[in-house]
C-alpha positions in Angstrom: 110.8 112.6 100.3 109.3 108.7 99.2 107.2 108.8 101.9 105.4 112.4 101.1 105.2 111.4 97.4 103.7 108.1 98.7 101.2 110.0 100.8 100.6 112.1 98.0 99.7 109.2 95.4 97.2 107.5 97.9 95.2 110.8 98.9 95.0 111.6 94.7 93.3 107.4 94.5 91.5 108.1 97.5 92.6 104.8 99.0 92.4 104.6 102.7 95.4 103.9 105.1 94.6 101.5 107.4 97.6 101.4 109.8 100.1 103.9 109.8 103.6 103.1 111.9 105.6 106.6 112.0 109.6 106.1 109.6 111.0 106.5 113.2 110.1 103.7 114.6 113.1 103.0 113.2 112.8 98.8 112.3 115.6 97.1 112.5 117.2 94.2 110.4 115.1 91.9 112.4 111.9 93.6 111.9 112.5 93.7 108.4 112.8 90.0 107.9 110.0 89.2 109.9 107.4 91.8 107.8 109.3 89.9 104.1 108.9 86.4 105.3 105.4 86.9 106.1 104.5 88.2 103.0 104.4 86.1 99.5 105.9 88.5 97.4 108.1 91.8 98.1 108.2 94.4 95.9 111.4 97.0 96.2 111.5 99.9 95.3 114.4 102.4 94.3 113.5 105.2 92.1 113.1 103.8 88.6 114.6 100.7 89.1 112.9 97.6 91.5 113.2 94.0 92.4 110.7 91.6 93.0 111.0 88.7 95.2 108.5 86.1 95.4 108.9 84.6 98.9 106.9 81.4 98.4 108.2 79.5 95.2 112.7 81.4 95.3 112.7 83.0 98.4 116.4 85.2 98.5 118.8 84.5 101.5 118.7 87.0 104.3 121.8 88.7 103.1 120.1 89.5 99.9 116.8 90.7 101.1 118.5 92.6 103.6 120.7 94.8 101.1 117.0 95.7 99.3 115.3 96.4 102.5 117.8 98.2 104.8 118.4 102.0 104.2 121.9 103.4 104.9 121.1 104.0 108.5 120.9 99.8 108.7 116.7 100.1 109.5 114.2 99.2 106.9 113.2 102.3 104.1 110.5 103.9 104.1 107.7 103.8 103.0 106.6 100.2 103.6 102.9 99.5 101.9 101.5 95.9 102.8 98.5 94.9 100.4 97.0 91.7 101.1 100.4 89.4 101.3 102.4 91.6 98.9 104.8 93.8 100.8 106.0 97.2 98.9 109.0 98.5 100.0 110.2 102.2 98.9 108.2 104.6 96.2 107.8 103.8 93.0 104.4 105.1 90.9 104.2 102.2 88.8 105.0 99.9 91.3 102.1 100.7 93.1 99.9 101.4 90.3 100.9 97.5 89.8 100.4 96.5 93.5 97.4 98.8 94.2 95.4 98.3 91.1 95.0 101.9 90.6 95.2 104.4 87.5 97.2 106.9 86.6 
């Protein structure tokens, strides 16, 4: 359901999707750690609630990031937004009215 909501909140900014890799792809624990430690700050988020890691200046331990970005099935939740080098992981509004730039 994140990911239709997600949908939904771009096509209402009118903010264009530039790649789009289908939720079954199904990433792996490897994957995830690859897309986080490329990025300089991962936001997670998990209905209300989020974390925020900056990866440059107290990057967590792999056993952390991992419990934030793996769903119950063990492969990275959907949906994953990359803006710039800011990684969004889940759906939150405000977190991506943060991370976006957008209005309400």
């Amino acid at each position: 359901m994140s990911c239709k909501k997600a949908q939904g909140y771009l096509a209402k900014q009118k903010l264009e999707v530039v790649e789009r890799v289908d939720a079954k792809a199904k990433l792996g624990p490897a994957d995830a750690l690859r897309l986080a430690r490329r990025a300089s700050k991962v936001v997670v988020a998990r209905g209300s609630r989020g974390v925020t890691f900056s990866m440059k200046k107290d990057p967590p331990d792999d056993e952390t990031l991992l419990a934030h970005l793996l769903g119950p099935t063990g492969n990275l939740r959907a949906p994953v937004l990359r803006k710039g080098r800011t990684l969004l992981v889940g759906f939150n509004e405000s977190a991506y009215r943060d991370v976006l730039g957008t209005s309400t």
